[in-house]
N, C-alpha and C positions, 0 to 999 in steps of 0.2 A: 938391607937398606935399598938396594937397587930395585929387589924383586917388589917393593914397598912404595918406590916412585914409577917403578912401570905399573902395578896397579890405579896409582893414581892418574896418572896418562890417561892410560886406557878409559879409565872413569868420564875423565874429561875428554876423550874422544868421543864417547859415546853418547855425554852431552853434548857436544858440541855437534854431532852428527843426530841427533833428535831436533836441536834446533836449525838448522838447515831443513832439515825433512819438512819442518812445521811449518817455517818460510816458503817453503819448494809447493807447497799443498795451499801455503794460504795465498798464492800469487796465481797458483791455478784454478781457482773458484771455487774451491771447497767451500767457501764461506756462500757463494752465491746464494743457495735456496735457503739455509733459514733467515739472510737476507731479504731475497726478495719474498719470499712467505711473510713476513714481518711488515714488509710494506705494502702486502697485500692487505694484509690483516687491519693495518690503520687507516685504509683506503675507507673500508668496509663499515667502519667508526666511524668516517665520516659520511657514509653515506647513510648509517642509523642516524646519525645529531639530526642530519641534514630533514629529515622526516619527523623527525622529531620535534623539531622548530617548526614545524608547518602545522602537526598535530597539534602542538600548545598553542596554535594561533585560531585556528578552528572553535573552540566555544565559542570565543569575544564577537568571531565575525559569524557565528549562526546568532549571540545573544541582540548583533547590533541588526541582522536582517530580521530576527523577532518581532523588534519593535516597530517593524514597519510594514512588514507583512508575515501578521499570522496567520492567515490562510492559505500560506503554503506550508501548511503544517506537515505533510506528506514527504517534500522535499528538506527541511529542516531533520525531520526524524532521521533520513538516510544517510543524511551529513552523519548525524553524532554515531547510528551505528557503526558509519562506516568507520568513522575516528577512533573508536572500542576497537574495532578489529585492526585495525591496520596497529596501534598500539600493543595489543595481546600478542600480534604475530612479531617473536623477534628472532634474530638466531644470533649465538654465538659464536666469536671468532673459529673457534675450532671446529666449528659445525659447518664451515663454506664449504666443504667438498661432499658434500650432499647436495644433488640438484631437488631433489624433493623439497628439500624446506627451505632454499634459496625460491622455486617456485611459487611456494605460501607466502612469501613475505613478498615477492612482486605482486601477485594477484590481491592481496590486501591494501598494498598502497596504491595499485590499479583502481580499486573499487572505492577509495576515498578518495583516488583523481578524479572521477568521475562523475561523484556525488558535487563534488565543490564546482564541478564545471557546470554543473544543473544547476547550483544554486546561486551561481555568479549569473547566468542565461535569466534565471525569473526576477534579477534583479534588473533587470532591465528595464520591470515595469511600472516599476515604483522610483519615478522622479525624485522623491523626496530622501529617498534612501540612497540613490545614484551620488546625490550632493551633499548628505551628512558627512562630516570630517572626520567621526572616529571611522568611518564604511570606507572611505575613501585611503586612510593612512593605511589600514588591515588590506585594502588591497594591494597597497602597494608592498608591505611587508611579504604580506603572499607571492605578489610576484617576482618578489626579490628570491624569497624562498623557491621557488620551482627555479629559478635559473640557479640556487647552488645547488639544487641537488640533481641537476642535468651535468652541473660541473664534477660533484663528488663520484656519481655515476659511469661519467667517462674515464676519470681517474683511478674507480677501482676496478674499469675494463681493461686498461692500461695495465696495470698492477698484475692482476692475475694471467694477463695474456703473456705478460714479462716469465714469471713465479712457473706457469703451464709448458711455456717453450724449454724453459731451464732444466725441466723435468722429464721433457721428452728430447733431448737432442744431447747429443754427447759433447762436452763431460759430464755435464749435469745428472745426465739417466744414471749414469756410472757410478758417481758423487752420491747420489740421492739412492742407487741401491746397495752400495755399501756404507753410509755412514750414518743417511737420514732412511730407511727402512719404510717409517709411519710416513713420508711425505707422500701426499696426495693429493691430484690433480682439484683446483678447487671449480667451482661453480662458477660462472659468467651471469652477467647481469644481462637475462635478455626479457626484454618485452613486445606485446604488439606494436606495431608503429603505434597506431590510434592512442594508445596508452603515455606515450615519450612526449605528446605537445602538452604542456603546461597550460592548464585551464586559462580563457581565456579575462584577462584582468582591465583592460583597459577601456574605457567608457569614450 
């Protein structure tokens, strides 16, 4: 009987000394990186919607400069390729610690910033289109759009700058090289300046 409640003890000491352990680890930031990996990751979501919303606005506003000048039919074409590509390039949460294909997917939605900033510049010329209401709302929506996705941008430079430090400074390097193994440093959202101003929208 005794030798029966000292194993039981013991049992219970031994739980009771895993859960202190688990306590002792989850106070020290064990939890930290797949924490902040996690809100790096939804940073990142936000920063695809955020492009994504600008790309679903892109037909309306090349259909609505069509009809008012189709002889910039050169500049309208660049628009929609660039809107194919910037849509084709996308990456996976899992895939942000690859700077290669964090670089493909700037330089794609680089080069549909670009195209829309040329095609907002030739709208210039066309009075009749400067003052049509659907051109006018689409512009506004556009601009709305480039300021959130300058916001979701900043947010998931925050995010991974947070998730990167965590990774390289102790405890975290310690943390993350005995418990998280696969963690790795992920990509940063860099572009040229010239590329970060938001075409320009306002007449």
């Amino acid at each position: 009987m005794d030798i029966a409640l000292t194993g039981r003890f013991r049992g219970l000491f031994s739980l009771g000394a895993l859960v202190v352990l688990a306590l002792s680890l989850a106070g020290c930031g064990v939890n930290n990186v797949p924490t902040l990996e996690e809100q790096a990751k939804a940073r990142w979501s936000e920063v695809q919607n955020q492009y994504q919303r600008r790309a679903d606005l892109v037909p309306n506003l090349v259909e609505t400069v069509k009809g008012f000048a189709r002889q910039e039919q050169e500049v309208l074409t660049k628009v929609v390729e660039a809107r194919a590509k910037a849509t084709q390039v996308t990456i996976d949460a899992s895939k942000l610690s690859d700077p290669e294909a964090v670089r493909k997917f700037q330089e794609a939605q680089a080069e549909l910033s670009g195209a829309l900033g040329r095609l907002l510049a030739v709208s210039e010329n066309y009075p009749d289109l400067k003052s049509n209401q659907n051109f006018l709302a689409l512009q506004s929506q556009l601009e709305g759009t480039e300021n959130r996705i300058a916001v979701a941008r900043r947010d998931y430079i925050q995010a991974v700058q947070a998730y990167n430090t965590e990774l390289r400074t102790i405890p975290g390097k310690w943390i993350a090289g005995w418990l998280y193994p696969e963690a790795k440093p992920m990509a940063t959202f860099e572009t040229a300046q010239e590329n970060q101003a938001a075409p320009k929208v306002s007449f």
